[in-house]
C-alpha positions as CSV (number, residue, x, y, z in Angstrom):
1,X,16.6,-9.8,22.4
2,X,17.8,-9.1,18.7
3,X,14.7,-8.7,16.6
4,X,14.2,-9.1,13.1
5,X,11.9,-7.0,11.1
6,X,11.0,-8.3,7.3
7,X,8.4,-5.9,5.6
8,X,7.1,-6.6,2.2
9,X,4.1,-7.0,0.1
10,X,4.4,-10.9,-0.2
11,X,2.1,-11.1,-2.8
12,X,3.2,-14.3,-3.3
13,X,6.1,-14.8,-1.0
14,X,8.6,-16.6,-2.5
15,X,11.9,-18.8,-1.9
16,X,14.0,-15.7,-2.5
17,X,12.1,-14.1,1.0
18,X,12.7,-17.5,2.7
19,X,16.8,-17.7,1.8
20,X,17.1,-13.8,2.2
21,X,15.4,-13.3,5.7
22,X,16.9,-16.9,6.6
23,X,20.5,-16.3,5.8
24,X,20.4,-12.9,7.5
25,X,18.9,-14.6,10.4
26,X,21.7,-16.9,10.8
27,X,24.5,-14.6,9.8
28,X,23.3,-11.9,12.7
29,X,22.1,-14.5,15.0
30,X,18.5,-13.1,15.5
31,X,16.4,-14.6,18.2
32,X,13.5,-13.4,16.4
33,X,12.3,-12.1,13.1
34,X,8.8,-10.7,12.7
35,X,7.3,-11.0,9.6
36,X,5.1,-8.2,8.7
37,X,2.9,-8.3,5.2
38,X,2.1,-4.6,3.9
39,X,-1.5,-3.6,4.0
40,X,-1.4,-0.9,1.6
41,X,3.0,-0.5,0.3
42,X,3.8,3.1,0.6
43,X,6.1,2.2,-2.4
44,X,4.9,0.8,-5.2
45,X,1.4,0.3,-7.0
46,X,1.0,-3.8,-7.0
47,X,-1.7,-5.1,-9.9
48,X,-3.3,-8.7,-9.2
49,X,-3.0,-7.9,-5.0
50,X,-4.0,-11.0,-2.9
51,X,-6.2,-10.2,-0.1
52,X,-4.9,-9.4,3.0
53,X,-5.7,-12.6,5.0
54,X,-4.3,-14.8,1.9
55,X,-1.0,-12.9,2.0
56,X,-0.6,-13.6,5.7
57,X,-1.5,-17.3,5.5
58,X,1.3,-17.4,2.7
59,X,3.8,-15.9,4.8
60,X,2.7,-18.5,7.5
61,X,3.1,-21.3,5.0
62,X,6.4,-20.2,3.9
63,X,7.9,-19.7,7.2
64,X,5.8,-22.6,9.1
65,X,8.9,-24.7,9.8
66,X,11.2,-22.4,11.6
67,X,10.4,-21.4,15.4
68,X,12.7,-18.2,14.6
69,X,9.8,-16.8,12.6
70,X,6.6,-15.2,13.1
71,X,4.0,-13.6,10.8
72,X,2.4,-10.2,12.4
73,X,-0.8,-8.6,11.2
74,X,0.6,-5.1,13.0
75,X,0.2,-3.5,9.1
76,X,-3.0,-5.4,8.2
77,X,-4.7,-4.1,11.3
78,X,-3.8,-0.6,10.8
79,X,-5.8,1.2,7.9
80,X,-3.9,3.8,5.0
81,X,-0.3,3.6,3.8
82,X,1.7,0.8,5.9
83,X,4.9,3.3,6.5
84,X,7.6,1.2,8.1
85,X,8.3,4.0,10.8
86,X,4.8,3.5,12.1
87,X,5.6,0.0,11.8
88,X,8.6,-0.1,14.0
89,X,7.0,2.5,16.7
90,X,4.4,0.2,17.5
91,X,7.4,-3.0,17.8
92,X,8.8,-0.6,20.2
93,X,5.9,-0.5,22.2
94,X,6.2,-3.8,22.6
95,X,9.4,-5.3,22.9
96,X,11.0,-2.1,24.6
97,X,14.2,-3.5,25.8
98,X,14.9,-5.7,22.0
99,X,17.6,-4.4,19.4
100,X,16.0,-3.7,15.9
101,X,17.2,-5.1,12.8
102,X,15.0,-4.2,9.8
103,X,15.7,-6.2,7.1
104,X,15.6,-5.4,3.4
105,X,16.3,-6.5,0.1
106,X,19.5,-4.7,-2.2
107,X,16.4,-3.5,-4.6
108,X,14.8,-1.5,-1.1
109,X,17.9,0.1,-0.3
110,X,18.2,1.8,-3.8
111,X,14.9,3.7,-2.7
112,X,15.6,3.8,1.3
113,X,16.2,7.9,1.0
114,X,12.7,8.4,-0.2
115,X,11.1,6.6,2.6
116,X,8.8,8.2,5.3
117,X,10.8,9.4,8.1
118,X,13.5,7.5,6.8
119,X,16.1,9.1,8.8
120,X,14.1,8.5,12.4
121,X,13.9,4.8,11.1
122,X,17.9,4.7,11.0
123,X,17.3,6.2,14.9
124,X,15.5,3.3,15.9
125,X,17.6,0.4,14.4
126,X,20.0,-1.6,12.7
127,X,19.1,-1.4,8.9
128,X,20.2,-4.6,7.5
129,X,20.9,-4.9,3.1
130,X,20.8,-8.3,1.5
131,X,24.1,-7.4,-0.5
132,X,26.0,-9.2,-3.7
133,X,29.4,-7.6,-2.5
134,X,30.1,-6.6,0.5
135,X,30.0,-2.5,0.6
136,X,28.2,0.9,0.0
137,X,25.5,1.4,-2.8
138,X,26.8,4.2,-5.2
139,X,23.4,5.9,-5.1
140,X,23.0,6.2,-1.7
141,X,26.4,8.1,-1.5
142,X,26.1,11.7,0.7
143,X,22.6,10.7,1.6
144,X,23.5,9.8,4.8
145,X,25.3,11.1,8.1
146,X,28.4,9.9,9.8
147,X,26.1,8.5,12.8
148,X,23.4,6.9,9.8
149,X,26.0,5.0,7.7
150,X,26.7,3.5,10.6
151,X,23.6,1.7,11.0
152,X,23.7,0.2,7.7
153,X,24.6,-3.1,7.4
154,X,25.6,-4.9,4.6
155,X,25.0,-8.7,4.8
156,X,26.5,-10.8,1.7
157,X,23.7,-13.5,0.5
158,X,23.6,-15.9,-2.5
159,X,20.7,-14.3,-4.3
160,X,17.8,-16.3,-5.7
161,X,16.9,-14.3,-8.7
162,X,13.1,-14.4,-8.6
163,X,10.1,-12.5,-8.2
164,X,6.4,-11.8,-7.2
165,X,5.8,-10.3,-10.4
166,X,7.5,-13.4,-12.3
167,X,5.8,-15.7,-9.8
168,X,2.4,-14.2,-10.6
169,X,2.7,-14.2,-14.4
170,X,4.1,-17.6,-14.5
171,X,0.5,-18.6,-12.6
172,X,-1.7,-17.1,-14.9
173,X,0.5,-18.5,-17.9
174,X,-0.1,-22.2,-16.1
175,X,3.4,-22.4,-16.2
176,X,5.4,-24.4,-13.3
177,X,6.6,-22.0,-10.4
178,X,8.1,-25.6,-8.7
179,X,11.4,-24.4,-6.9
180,X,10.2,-20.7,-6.3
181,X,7.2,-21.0,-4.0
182,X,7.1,-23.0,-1.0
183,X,5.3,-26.2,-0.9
184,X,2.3,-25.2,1.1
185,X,2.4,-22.0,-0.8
186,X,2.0,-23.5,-4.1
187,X,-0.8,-25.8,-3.0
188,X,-3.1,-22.6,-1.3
189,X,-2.3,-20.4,-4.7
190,X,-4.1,-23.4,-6.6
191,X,-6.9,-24.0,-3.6
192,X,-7.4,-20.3,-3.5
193,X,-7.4,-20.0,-7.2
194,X,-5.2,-16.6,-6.9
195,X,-3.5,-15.5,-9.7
196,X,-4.9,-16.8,-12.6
């Protein structure tokens, strides 16, 4: 089985998730992807963070309609820092025979040296970079081996030029996110009352 692996904070997710993840999907042929919401991102501080719980229904919301998808709580469940390596230890554990593909955004990649064990993580699969032009970031340059560089992949998407930051502001401006969320994403951010 070729497995997908899509980390993030989701916090909203948006249409820019759904095309990225999607079109990698298809362009790879994945049977799977596992969507896995951060409990507490190694990365980055996030202001305005939606509860756990509401972050996984989004993610369910936004990829509802596609059998290809499912939303895993394997970071939500596990308390501290959600490091990716972790992460993918515990997929192997359970789908032991699949082929790996972790699947990131051109923004990620930038960073991808200063991740936890970030060289075991190019061990255990196929990192896969949302990419404008096909080809090798300049800053990762000499940070890699022969054998690593190889299991980078650069996948050439349209980007949707959005954000969760953008998303949240433009909620708790009442201004109209129509086209960035999903539908049943939009209509739980208003039940829920988050972000405003």
């Amino acid at each position: 089985m070729r497995l997908g692996i899509f980390g993030g904070t989701f916090n909203p997710p948006h249409m820019g998730h759904i095309r990225l993840v999607t079109a990698i999907a298809d362009k790879l042929q994945l049977d799977r992807v596992l969507i896995i919401p951060a409990s507490v991102p190694p990365h980055k501080h996030v202001l305005n963070l939606a509860r756990s719980r509401d972050r996984f229904e989004m993610c369910r919301l936004s990829f509802e309609g596609d059998r290809r998808f499912s939303v895993s709580d394997t970071e939500l469940r596990r308390v501290g820092k959600s490091y990716t390596y972790d992460t993918l230890c515990e997929i192997k554990r359970e789908y032991p025979d699949a082929e790996l593909f972790l699947i990131v955004g051109s923004d990620m990649l930038a960073t991808f040296d200063e991740w936890y064990r970030y060289h075991d993580i190019l061990m255990m699969c196929t990192l896969c970079a949302a990419s404008r032009k096909h080809g090798f970031v300049p800053e990762l340059e000499g940070k890699f081996t022969p054998e690593e560089t190889e299991k980078i992949k650069f996948i050439e998407i349209p980007v949707f030029e959005v954000s969760s930051t953008i998303i949240r502001r433009r909620i708790s401006e009442k201004e109209s996110t129509q086209g960035l969320l999903a539908d049943g994403v939009r209509d739980y951010i208003e039940k829920k009352g988050l972000y405003t």
